[in-house]
N, C-alpha and C positions, 0 to 999 in steps of 0.2 A: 504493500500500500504506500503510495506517497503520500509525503507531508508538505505543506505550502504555507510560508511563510509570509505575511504580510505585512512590511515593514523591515527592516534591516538594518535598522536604531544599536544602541550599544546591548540591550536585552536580547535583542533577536539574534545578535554574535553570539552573544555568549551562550546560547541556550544550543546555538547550532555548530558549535566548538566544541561543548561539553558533549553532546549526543555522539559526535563523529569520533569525537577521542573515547567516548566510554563503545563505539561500536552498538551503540543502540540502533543507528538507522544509517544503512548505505548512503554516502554524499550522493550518489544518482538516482535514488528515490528523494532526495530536497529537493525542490522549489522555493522560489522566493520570488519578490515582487515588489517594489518599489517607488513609487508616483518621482522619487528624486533617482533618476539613470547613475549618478556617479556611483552613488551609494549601493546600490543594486551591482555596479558593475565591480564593484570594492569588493562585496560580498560574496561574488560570483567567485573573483580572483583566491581569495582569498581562502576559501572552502572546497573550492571547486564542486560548487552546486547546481543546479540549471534555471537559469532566467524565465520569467515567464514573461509573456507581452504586455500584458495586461492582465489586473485583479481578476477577471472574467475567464483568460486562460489559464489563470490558476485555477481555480475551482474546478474548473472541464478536466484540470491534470489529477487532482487531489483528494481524497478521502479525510486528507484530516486537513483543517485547515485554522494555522496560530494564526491570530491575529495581535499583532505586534505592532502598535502605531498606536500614536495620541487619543485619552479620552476624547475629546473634542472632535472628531475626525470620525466616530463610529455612524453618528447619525448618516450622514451624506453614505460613508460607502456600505454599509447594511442596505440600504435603499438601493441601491446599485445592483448592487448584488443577490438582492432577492429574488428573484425569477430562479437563478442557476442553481441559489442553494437550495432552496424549495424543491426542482426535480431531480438533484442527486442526494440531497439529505446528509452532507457530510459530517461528522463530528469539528463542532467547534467549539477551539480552545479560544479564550480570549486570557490577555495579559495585561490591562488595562487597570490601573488604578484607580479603586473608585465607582466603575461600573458595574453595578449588581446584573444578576442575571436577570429580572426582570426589566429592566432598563434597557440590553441589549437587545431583549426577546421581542421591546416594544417596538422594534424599528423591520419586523419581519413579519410578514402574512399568516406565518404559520410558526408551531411550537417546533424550532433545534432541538439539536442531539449537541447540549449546549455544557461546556464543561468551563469553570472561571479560577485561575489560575494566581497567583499572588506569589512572583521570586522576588529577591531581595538583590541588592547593587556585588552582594558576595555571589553569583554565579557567574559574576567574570572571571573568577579563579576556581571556578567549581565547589564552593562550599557554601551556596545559596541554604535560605530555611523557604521552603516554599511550603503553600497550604493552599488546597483547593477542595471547590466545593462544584455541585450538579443541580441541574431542575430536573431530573429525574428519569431523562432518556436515555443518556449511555448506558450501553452494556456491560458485564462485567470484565471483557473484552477488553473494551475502549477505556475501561479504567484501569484497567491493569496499564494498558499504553500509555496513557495519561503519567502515570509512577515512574513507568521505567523511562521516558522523556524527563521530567522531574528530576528523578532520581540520577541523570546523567550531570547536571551541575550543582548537586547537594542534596539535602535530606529534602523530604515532602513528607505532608501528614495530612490525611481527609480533617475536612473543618467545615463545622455548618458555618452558612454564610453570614450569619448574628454577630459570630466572634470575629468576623473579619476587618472590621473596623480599628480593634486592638490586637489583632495581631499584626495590621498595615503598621501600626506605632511599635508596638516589640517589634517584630523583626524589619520593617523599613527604613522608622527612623530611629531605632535605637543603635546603628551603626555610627550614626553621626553623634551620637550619642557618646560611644565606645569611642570614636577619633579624637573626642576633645579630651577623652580621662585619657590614654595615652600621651596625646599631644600634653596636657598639663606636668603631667611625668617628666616627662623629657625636660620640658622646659623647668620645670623643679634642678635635673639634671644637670642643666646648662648653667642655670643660676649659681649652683659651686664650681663654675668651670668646667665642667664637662663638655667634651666634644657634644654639637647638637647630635648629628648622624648618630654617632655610639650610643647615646643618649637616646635618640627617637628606637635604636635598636633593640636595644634592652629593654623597654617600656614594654614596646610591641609584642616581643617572644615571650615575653613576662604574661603579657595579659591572654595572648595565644595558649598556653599553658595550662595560666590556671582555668580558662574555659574549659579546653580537655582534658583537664585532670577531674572537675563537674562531670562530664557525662561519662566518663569511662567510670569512674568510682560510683557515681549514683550517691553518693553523699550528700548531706547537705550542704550549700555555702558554709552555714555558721557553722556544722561540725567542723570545716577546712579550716575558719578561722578561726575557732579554739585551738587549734591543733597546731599554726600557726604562730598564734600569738603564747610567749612566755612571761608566767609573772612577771611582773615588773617591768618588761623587757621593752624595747623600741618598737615594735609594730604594735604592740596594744595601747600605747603613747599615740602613734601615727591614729590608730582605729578611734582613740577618745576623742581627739583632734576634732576628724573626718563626721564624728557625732554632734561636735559641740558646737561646728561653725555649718551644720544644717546639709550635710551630704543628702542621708535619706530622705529628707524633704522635697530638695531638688529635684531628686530623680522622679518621684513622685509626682511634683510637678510637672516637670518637660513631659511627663505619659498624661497627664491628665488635660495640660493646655492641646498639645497635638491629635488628644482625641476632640477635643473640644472643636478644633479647626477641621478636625474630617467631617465631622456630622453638620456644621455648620456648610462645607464645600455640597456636601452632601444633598441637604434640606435647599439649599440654592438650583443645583442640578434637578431638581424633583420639582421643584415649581412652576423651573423654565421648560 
């Protein structure tokens, strides 16, 4: 079966990188497709995949069909493209931030075999957390393909669509999240003189670490950090610090405003 990618954005690389290196889907069963030629033909070179002409001969090519391009852009080409999908009925992935499935579903004649997908800015090195959810037509077929696509640039885990909102904020923006405690590191680093580079280095494999040292052990955070910190000792100095000038609040915060901001993006999209 081929797959047709629409769009060939930095998501749509990475997703079609991860596949080809993990051996999930022959480069000559991809398609792709792109309203900007450079980018198409970047993408082409790049992968060695096959160009389509147009959105329209993609579909006539493809059984499954990602759609990889700006929320704002679904309306116009769902519209476009309905007559074709309607008489081949291909499973469609969407990768679009934001767009529930009944959103998508609303710009089409008839009920998709419609699957909504959620990777994170980490599937450009294959270690995306992806979560996706269904309206109920795939098979269990299509969702097994669904995983093993997924599961070629990171983890994936089925997720009703309710929780997608805060899982956009943990695993979206909590990257940017994770770049500024490193970045703060370093420059802690810097500030005794330390090489920024060596500095930014040690932060990073630092925090790389103790994330997988979390899922492999299955422990908790705070077991790690009793375990960690010694009476009296400098890190549980560092930990009183890190409490007393409002760490956990922060964090708390930046997930609570950034949910704040999606359902407000969100309640705007639904009215328009």
């Amino acid at each position: 079966m081929n797959i047709g990618f629409i769009g060939t954005g930095n998501l749509a690389n990475a997703m079609i990188k991860g596949v080809l290196h993990a051996k999930a889907v022959d480069a000559q069963k991809i398609y792709a497709y792109d309203i900007d030629p450079a980018k198409l033909s970047l993408a082409v070179q790049q992968h060695g995949i096959n160009a389509a002409s147009s959105p329209e001969d993609l579909v006539e090519k493809c059984g499954v069909i990602l759609l990889a391009i700006k929320p704002a852009d679904f309306p116009a080409l769902l519209k476009q493209l309905d007559t074709g999908l309607k008489a081949k009925d291909p499973l469609i992935i969407s990768a679009a931030a934001g767009n529930s499935l009944d959103y998508i579903s609303s710009f089409l004649t008839y009920e998709p075999v419609l699957v909504r997908i959620m990777p994170n800015i980490n599937a450009t090195i294959g270690e995306a957390m992806s979560a996706y959810c269904t309206n109920g037509r795939p098979t269990d077929e299509q969702l097994l393909l669904v995983e093993k696509l997924c599961s070629a640039f990171g983890e994936v885990i089925p997720l009703d669509e309710k929780y997608f909102p805060m899982f956009g904020v943990i695993a979206g923006a909590a990257p940017a999240f994770a770049y500024m405690f490193i970045d703060e590191l370093a420059r802690a680093g810097v500030k005794i003189g330390m090489n920024k580079k060596l500095s930014l280095q040690i932060a990073a494999q630092t925090v790389l670490g103790s994330a997988k040292y979390i899922l492999e052990s299955g422990e908790h955070p705070y077991e790690l950090i009793d375990r960690v910190c010694s009476p009296g000792g400098t890190t549980i100095e560092g930990i009183a610090a890190l409490q007393e000038f409002g760490f956990s609040n922060a964090i708390t915060k930046a997930v609570d405003r950034a949910l704040e901001k999606d359902m407000k993006l969100a309640s705007l999209k639904k009215n328009n």
